[in-house]
C-alpha positions as CSV (number, residue, x, y, z in Angstrom):
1,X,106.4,86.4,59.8
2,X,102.8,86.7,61.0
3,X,100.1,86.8,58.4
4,X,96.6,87.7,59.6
5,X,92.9,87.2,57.7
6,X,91.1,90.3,58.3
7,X,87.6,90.8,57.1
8,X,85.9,94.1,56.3
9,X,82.3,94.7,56.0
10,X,80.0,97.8,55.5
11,X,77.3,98.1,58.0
12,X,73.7,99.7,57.0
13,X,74.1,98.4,53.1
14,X,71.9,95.6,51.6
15,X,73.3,93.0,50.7
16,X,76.2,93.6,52.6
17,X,79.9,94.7,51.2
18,X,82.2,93.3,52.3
19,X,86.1,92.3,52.0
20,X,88.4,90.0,53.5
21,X,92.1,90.4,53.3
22,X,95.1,88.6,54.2
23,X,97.8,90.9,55.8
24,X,100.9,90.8,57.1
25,X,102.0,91.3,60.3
26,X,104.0,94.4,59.4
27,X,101.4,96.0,57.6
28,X,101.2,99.8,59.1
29,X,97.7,101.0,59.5
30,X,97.9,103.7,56.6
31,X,98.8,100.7,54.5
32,X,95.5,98.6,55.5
33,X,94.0,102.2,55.3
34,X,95.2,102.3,51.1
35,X,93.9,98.6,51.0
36,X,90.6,98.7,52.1
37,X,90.3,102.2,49.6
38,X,91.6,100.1,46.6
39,X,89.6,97.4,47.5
40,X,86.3,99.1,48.1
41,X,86.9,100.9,44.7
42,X,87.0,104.6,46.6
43,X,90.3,105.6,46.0
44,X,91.8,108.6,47.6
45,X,88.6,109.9,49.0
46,X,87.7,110.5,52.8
47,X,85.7,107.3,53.4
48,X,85.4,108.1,57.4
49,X,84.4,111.0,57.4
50,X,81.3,110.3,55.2
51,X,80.8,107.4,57.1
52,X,80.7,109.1,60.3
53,X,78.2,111.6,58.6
54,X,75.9,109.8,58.0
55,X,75.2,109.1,62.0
């Protein structure tokens, strides 16, 4: 099984936030999606849409 290192940073934040995770290769995308939530400490909340408000 493929495992991949992915790394996950905020842009337009000082000093930058950022994650890196080590995934499987069957990880679905709703499942990164739940990770980088839990990980980011901003559980069940619409993280890209206020992202992409704040363009």
């Amino acid at each position: 099984m493929k495992t991949y290192i992915v790394k996950v940073a905020l842009r337009r934040t000082s000093p930058m936030v950022w994650r890196r995770f080590r995934l499987s290769g069957e990880t679905s995308l709703a499942a990164f999606h739940y990770i980088i939530q839990i990980a980011q400490g901003v559980e069940h909340k619409n993280v890209w849409g206020t992202l992409l408000n704040r363009r």
